[in-house]
C-alpha positions in Angstrom: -33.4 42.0 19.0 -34.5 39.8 21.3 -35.8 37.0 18.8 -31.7 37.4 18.2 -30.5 37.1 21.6 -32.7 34.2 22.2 -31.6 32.6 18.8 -28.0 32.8 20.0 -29.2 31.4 23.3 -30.6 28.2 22.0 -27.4 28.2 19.4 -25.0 28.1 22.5 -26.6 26.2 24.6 -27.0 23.2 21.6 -23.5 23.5 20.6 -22.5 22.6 25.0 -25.2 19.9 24.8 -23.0 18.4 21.3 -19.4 19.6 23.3 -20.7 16.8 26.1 -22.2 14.4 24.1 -19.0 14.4 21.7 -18.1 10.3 20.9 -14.7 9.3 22.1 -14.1 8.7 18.0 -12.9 12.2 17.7 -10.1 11.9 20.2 -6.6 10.8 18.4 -5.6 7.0 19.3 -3.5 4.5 18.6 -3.5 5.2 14.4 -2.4 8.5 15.2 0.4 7.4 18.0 2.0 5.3 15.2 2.9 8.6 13.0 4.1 10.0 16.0 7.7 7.7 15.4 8.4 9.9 12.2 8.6 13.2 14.1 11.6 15.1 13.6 14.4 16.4 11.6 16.1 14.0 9.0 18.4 13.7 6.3 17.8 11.6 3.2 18.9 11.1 0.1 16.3 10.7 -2.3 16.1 8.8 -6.0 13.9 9.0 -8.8 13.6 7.1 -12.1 12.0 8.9 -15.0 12.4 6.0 -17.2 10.9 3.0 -17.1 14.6 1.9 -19.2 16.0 0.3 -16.8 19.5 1.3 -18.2 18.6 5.0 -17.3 20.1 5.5 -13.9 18.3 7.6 -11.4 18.1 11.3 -10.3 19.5 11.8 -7.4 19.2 14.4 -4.7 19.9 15.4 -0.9 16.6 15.1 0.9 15.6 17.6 4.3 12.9 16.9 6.0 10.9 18.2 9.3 8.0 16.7 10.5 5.6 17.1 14.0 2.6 17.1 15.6 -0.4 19.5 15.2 -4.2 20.1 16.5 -3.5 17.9 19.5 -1.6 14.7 17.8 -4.2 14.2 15.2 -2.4 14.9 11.9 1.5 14.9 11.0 2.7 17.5 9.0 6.1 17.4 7.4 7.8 19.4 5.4 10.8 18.8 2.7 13.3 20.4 0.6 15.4 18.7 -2.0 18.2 20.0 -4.9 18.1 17.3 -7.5 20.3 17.7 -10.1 17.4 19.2 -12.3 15.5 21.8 -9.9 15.0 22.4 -6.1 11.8 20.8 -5.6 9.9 21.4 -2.1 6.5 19.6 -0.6 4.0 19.8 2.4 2.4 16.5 3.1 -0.7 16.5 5.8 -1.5 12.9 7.0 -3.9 12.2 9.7 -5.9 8.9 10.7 -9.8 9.0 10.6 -11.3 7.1 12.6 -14.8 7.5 11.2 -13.4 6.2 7.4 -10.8 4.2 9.4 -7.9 5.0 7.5 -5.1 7.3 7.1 -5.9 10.0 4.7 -3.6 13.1 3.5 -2.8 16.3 1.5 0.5 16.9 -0.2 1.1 20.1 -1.7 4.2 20.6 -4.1 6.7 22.9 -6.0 6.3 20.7 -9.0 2.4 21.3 -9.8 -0.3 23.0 -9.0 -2.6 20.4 -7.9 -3.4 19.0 -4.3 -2.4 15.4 -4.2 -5.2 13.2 -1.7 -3.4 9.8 -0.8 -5.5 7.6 1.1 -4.3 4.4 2.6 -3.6 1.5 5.6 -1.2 0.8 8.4 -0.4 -3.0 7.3 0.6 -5.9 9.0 4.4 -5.1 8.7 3.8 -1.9 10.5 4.4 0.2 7.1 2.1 3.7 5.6 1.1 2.4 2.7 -1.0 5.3 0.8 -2.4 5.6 -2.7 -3.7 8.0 -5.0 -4.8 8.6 -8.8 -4.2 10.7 -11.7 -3.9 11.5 -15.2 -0.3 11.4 -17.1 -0.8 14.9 -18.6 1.9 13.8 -21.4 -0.5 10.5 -22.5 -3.9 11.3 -21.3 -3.8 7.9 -19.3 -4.7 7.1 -15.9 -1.7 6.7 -13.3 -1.9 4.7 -9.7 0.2 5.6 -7.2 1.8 4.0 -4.2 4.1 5.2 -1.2 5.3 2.5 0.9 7.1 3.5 4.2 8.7 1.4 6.7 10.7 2.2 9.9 14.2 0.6 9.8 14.8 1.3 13.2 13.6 4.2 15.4 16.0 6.8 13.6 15.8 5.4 10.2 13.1 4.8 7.4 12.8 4.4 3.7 9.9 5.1 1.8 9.7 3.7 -2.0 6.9 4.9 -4.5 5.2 3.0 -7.5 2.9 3.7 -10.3 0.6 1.0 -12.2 0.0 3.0 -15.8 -0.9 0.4 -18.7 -1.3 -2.4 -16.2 2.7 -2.5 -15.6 3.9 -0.9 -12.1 7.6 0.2 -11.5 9.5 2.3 -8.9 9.6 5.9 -9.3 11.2 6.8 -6.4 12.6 5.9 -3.1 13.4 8.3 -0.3 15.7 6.6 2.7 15.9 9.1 5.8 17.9 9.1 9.1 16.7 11.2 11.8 19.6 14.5 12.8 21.7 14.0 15.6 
């Protein structure tokens, strides 16, 4: 007993020693404060291209989507609904800034699969979220790049367009243009 009490002694008393000696690179800064314009509630309307036809016109689709804060302004979480024409279709996305990678890294969770999609990605010069992930096309075997692009129209308005590269040829699959509720 007491080779356990003075286990947990040492324990405690290392982990207030690590508390004070934390690095200020755990603390959210400026890379975070720039997801902080996208919190809120918004309305889009949403389009997606399943062909690569250009002929073929887009789904479209009324886009909700809520986004804030959490764990002390370190990750934004937001959360959207949708009713294409085809099936409602609803996502959480997870994106947060580390500042030990230094970049913006995510989770996106979906009604439409089963997987866990893990975009990675930059702030660029132009002030847009540019992340990108990879995957297999489960109808052709092949491997599929994808990349969101969003940019602030103005502080109550964004748009946020997505490409894939599959065979070396990239096209737009879908484009989501939001304006925040009133």
């Amino acid at each position: 007993m007491r080779t356990l009490i003075a286990s947990l002694s040492i324990i405690l008393s290392a982990m207030s020693v690590s508390a004070q000696q934390r690095p200020p690179g755990d603390a959210p800064g400026e890379a975070h404060a720039a997801l902080r314009r996208f919190i809120g509630d918004w309305e889009a309307q949403g389009r997606m291209w399943r062909s690569a036809d250009s002929s073929v016109p887009p789904v479209e689709g009324v886009v909700t989507l809520s986004a804030e804060m959490v764990m002390g302004g370190r990750f934004l979480v937001e959360k959207m609904t949708s009713q294409p024409p085809s099936r409602p279709f609803e996502s959480i996305r997870v994106v947060g800034y580390d500042n030990l990678s230094r970049r913006y890294e995510g989770a996106t969770y979906d009604s439409f699969g089963t997987n866990i999609i893990r975009p990675v990605g930059e702030m660029n010069e132009a002030g847009e979220l540019v992340l990108s992930y990879s995957y297999t096309d489960l109808g052709t075997g092949t491997p599929v790049t994808r990349r969101t692009v969003r940019k602030l129209i103005s502080e109550h308005e964004w748009i946020e367009t997505a490409f894939e590269t599959q065979g070396g040829s990239e096209r737009r699959v879908t484009e989501i243009r939001a304006r925040r509720k009133r």
